[in-house]
N, C-alpha and C positions, 0 to 999 in steps of 0.2 A: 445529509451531513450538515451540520450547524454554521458552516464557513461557503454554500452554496452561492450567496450573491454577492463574495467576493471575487475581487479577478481570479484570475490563476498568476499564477505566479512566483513569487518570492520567496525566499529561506530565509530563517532566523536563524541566527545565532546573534542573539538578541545581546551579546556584550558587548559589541562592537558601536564604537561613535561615529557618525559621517565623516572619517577620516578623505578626502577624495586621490584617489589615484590620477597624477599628474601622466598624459603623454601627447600631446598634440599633435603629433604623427596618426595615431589613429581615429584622430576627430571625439576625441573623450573629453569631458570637461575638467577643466585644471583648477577647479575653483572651489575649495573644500567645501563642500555639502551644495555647490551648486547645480540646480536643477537641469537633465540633460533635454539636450532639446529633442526633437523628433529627426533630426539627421544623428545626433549622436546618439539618442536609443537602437536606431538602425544599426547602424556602424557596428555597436555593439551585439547587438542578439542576430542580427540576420546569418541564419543559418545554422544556430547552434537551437539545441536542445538544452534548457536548466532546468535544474530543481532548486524548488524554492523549500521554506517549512518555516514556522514560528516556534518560538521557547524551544529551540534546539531539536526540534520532531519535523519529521518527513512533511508537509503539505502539498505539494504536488509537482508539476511537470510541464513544461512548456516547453515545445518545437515554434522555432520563428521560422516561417518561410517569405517566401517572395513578396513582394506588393504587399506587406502589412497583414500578410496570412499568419495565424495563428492557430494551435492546437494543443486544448490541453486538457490536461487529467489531472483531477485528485489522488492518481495511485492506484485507482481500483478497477481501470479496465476498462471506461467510459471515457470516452476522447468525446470534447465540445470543441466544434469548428469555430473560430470567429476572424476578427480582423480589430487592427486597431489603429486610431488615428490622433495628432495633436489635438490639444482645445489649450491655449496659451503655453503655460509651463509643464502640463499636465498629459499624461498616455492614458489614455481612455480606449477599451476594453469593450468590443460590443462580441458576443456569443450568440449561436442558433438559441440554445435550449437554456440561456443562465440571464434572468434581469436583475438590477437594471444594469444601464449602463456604468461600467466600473472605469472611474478614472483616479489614476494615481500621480507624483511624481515622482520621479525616479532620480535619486545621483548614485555617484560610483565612487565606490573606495576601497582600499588595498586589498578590502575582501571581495568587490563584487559588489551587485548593483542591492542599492536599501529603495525600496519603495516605500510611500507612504501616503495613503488611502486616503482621498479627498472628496470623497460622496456620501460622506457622512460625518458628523462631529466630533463623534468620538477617534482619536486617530490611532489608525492599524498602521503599525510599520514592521515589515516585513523585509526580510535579507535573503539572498541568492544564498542558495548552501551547498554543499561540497556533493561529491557524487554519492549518492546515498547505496549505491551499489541495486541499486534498480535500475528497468528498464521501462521504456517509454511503451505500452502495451493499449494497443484500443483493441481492443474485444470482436466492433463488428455490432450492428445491430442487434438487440433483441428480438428475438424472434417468438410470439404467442401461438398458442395450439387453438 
């Protein structure tokens, strides 16, 4: 897949402006397009499963668990373990089987969290997106004869 040594992550629905969703009860940042820290990227994904995609199309799948565990899939059935941790404003992305290391930042707005790719010049921004009416499916090893 041509999108392999990008994180996992993010939906597009790429009309959307970094509008930021105000609540400070839930430790979110209130500061429109301000970048979340690494307690409010917590805050937010720990323990949910999202689907991300760009230009309005599926891209994948991410379960947040415990201790900065992560798990994701492009959709098709291969699940990559990793883990992620801060580096200043930025959530960086480390995977078994995916280099290199992928750091993004992330804020939140009334749609849901926009990422955008900071390990490369050219800038990928990516949105959290609606439930695509799929499920989060890892396959299980390949197995050779």
């Amino acid at each position: 897949m041509q999108f392999l040594w990008m994180i996992p992550g993010l939906i597009a629905l790429v009309s959307a402006a970094p509008l930021a969703a105000s609540d400070a009860a839930s430790g979110v940042a209130s500061d429109p397009g301000a970048a979340l820290s690494a307690e409010e990227f917590d805050s937010y994904t720990r323990g949910k499963t999202l689907f991300y995609g760009s230009d309005g199309r599926a891209y994948g799948v991410e379960r947040y668990l415990p201790n900065r565990q992560v798990l994701w899939s492009f959709l098709d059935g291969r699940c990559q373990e990793g883990e992620w941790f801060p580096k200043g404003e930025e959530i960086c992305f480390v995977y078994d089987n995916i280099e290199p290391v992928q750091c993004w930042r992330f804020s939140l707005t009334d749609r849901g969290l926009i990422a955008q790719y900071q390990s490369r010049a050219a800038a990928t921004e990516l949105y959290e997106a609606e439930d695509y009416g799929e499920e989060m499916l890892c396959l299980g090893p390949e197995v050779g004869a």
